[in-house]
C-alpha positions as CSV (number, residue, x, y, z in Angstrom):
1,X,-4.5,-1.7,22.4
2,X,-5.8,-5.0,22.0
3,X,-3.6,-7.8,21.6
4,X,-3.0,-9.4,17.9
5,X,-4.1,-13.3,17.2
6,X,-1.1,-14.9,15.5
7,X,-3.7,-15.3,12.4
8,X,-4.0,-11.0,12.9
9,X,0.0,-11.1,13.1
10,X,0.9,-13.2,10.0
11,X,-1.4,-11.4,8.0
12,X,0.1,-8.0,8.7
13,X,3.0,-9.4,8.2
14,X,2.1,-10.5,4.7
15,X,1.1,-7.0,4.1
16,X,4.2,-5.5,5.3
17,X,6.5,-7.7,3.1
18,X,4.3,-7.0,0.0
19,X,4.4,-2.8,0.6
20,X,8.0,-3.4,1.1
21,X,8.3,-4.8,-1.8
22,X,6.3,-1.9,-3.7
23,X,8.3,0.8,-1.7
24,X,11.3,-0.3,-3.3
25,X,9.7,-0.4,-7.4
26,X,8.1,3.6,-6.8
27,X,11.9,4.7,-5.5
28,X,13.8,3.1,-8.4
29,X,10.8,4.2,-11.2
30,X,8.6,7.1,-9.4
31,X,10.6,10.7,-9.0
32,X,10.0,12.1,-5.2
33,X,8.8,8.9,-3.4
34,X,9.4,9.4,-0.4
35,X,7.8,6.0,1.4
36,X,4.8,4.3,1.3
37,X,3.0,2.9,4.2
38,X,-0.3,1.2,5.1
39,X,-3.4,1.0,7.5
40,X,-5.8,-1.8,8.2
41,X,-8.5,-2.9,11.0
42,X,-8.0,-6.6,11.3
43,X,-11.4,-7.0,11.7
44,X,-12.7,-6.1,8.6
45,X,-9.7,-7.1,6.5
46,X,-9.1,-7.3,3.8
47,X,-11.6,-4.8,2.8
48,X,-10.4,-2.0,5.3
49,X,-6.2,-2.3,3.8
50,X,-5.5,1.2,2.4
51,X,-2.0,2.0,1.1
52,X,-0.6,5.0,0.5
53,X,2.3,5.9,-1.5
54,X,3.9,9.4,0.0
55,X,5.5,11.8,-2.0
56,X,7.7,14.9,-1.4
57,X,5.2,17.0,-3.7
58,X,1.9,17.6,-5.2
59,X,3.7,18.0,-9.0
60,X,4.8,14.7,-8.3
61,X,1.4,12.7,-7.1
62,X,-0.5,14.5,-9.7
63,X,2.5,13.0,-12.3
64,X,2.4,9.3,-10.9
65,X,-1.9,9.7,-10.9
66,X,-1.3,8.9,-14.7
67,X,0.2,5.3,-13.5
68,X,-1.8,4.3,-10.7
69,X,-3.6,1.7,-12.0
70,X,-0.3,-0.1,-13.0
71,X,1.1,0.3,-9.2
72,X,-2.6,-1.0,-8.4
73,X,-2.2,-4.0,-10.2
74,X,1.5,-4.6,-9.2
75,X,0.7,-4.6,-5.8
76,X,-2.7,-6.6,-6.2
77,X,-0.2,-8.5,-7.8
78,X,2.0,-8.5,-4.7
79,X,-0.3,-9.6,-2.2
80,X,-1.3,-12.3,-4.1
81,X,1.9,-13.7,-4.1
82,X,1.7,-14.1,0.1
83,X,-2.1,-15.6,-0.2
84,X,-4.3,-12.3,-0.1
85,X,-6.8,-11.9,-2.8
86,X,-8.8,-8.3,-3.4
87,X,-10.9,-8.0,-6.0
88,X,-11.2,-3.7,-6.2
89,X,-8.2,-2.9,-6.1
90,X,-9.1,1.2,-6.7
91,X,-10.0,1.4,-3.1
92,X,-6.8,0.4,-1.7
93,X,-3.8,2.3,-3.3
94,X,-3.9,5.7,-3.1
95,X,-1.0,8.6,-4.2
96,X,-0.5,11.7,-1.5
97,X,1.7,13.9,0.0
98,X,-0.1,13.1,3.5
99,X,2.5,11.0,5.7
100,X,1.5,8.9,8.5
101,X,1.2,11.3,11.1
102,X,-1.0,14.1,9.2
């Protein structure tokens, strides 16, 4: 695995603190969170940052699909607040019961 750039590390880090932050609104207002977690190729970034929010059921993502585009604006939102601006944010906040590992 290649080696981050400290440019490549602070903005993952960025990300990290802004899906933490998210993690913590969908288990105090979203039933069956279980966590959320994120992907991105630094080389096309910000355009390749997908987050996904897990849960423990398909009831429950097909519940929270009602409310995604609030949790996609609060997390737009979010990364704005550390200095990272995306314009769409549809294509980066998904809902599923797929964890990391599937």
């Amino acid at each position: 695995m290649k080696k981050l750039s400290k440019v490549q590390i602070k903005q993952q880090a960025a990300v990290m603190s802004a899906v933490e932050a998210l993690e913590q609104k969908a288990f105090a207002e979203l039933p069956d969170v279980e966590q959320c977690w994120f992907s991105m190729e630094h080389n096309a970034f910000p355009g390749s940052l997908l987050v996904r929010v897990q849960f423990n059921n398909q009831q429950a993502v097909d519940e929270a699909n009602a409310q995604l585009t609030l949790w996609q604006k609060r997390l737009s939102a979010l990364l704005l607040k550390k200095g990272i601006l995306i314009k769409n944010m549809r294509n980066h906040l998904v809902f599923t019961q797929l964890g990391p590992d599937d």
